[in-house]
N, C-alpha and C positions, 0 to 999 in steps of 0.2 A: 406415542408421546413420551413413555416414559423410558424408553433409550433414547430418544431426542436431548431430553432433559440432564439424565447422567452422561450423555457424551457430552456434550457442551460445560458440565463442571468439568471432566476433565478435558476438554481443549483450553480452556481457559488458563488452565495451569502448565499444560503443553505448549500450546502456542502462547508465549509472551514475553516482553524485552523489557526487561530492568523494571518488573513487577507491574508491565502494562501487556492488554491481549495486542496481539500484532492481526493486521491484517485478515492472514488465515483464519482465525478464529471469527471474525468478524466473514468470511467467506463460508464457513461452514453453517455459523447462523443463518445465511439468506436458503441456504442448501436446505437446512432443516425446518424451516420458517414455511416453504415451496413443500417441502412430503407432510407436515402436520394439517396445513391448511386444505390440502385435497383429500389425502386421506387420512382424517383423525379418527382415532377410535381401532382403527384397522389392526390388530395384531400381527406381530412381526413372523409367525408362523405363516399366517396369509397373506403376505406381501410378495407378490413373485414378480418373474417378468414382465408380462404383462402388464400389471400395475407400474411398472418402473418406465413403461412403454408411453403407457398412458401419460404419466407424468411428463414424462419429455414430451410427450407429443403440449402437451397444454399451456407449459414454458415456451414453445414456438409458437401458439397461438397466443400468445400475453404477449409475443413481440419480440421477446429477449434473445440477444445474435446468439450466431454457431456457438460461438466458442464459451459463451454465457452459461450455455445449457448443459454441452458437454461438463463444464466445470463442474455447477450442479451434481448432477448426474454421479459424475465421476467420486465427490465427496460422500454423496448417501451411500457409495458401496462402500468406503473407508468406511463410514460410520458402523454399517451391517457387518464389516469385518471386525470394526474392534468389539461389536456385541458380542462377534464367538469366544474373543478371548475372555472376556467376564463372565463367558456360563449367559451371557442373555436371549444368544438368536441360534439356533441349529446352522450346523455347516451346512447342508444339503439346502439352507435360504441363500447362501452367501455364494455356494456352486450356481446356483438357479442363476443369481442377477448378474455374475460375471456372463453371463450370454449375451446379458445387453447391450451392444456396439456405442458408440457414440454416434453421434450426426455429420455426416460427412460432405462436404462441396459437392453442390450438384444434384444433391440426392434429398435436399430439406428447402422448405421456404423460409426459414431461418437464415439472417443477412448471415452470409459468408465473413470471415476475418478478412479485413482490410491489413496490406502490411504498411507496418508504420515507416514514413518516410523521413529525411532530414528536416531538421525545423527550420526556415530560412533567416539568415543574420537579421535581415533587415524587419523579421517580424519578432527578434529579443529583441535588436534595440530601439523597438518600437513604446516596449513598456517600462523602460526606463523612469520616467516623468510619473510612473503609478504604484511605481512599488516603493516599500521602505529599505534605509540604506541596508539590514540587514540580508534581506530578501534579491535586492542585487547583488550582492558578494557570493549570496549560494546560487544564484545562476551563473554568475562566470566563474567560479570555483569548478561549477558541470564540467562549466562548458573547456575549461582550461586544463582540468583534468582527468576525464571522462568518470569522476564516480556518478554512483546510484542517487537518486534524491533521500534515501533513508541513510546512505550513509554520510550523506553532505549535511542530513539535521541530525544526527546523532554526533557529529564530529567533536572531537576532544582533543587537545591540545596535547594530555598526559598522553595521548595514541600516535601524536605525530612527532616523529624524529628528526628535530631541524639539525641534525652536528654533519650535517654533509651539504656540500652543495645542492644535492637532488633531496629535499624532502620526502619522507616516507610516513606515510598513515596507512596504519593498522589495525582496522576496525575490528572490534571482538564482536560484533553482531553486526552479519553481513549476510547475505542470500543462503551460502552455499556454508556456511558456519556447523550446521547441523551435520553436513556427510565430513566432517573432520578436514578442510579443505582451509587453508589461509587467503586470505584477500590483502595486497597490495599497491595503493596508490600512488604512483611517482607525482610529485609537487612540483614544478618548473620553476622560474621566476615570475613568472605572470602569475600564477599559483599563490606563491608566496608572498606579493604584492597584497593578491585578498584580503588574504588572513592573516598579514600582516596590521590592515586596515583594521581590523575587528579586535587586534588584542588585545586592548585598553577600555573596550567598553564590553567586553563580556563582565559577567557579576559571576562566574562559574568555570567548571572547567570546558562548557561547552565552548565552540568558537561562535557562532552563530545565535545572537541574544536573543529571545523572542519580543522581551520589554524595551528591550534599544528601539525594534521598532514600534510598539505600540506607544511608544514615548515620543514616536516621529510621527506620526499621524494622529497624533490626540493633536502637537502641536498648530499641523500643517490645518488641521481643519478645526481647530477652536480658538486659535490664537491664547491671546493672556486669558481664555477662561477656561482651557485648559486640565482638567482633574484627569488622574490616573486613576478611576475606580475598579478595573476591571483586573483580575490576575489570573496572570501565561503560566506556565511551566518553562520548567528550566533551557527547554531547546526543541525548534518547530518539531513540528511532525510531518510526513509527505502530506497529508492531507491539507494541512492547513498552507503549504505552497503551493500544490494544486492550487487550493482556492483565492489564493492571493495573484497567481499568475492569470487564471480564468476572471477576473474582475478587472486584472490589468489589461489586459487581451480587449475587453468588451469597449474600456473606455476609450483605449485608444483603436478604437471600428475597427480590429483586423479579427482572420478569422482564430479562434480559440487553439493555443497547440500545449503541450503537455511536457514537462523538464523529462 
């Protein structure tokens, strides 16, 4: 518990984008959340294979697919790694659980990874009629320029280079940001259309307002009575497009697909 504890203050300072935890962090919690709650109390001397076995076996019996578990799995050895480096866990624990393989097709009753397919036109412009107008512009912003949905809600106007015919965004917080690596998005004119739509009612340097939309949907469904009581952050987050597209998805009966 109490290298659970200290690794998670420092993921939290590790993993995080313009002084928010990113995802990762939010992934190692569930990692560490799954080893305190089966074996708490267990000293990190005691924790070997086996245990690690155990573990994984009990994540497949709770349900959670292949690659859910390997995930798991795979971060509580990060964790028991970076305890060597703090003086908290003996190497000779950290050699021990590097034996533990992941769970492999075929070989677990653990659902297999499904691979993800094309999302079909006619099930985007299905949700049209449900989403707000910010929230359409970063789907076809995706869609017209193949970025990530993190870096379609982080997007910044100061990042994109209109002095050419081909627009250029350069994200400073992108997947691959960490191995010292640049990330470049070409902007077409369908592109620039979008975010052309958006540049007058952003309040920020982001492109994509999050209060343009909740100023569209107070609207749509209170009419003149109307109050803005609630407050966004400056610019969505994946999560909260996910769940705007999974509610769009629902109303209009198709099956649920993911930007």
């Amino acid at each position: 518990s109490r290298l659970a504890v200290l690794f998670m203050k420092h993921a939290e300072k590790e993993y995080q984008r313009d002084s928010t935890p990113t995802g990762e962090a939010k992934n190692f919690r569930y990692a560490l959340r799954s080893l305190t709650h089966h074996f708490h109390g267990v000293r990190c001397i005691d924790f070997g294979p086996k245990k690690l076995k155990q573990l994984q076996q009990m994540l497949v019996d709770e349900g959670l697919a292949q690659q859910t578990v390997n995930g798991r799995i795979r971060r509580i050895k990060q964790v028991f790694d970076w305890g060597v480096s703090e003086e908290l866990v003996a190497v000779s624990v950290v050699q021990a659980l590097r034996t533990v393989t992941g769970l492999k097709s075929g070989k677990t009753s653990a659902k297999a990874p499904q691979p993800k397919g094309a999302v079909s036109e006619a099930f985007v412009d299905a949700v049209r009629p449900f989403v707000t107008r910010p929230v359409w512009a970063m789907i076809k912003c995706m869609l017209w320029t193949g970025c990530r949905p993190s870096e379609c809600c982080g997007m910044r106007w100061s990042e994109v280079d209109t002095s050419r015919p081909v627009w250029v965004y350069a994200p400073r917080h992108h997947k691959t940001a960490h191995k010292g690596k640049k990330r470049l998005v070409l902007i077409g004119p369908k592109g620039q259309q979008i975010l052309n739509s958006m540049r007058e009612l952003s309040r920020s340097d982001y492109v994509f307002d999050p209060m343009v939309g909740l100023e569209e949907f107070s609207r749509n469904n209170y009419r003149e009575a109307a109050r803005i009581r609630k407050t966004v952050g400056e610019h969505y987050s994946p999560f909260s497009l996910h769940a705007a597209i999974r509610k769009a998805c629902d109303r209009a009966k198709i099956p649920r697909w993911s930007p």
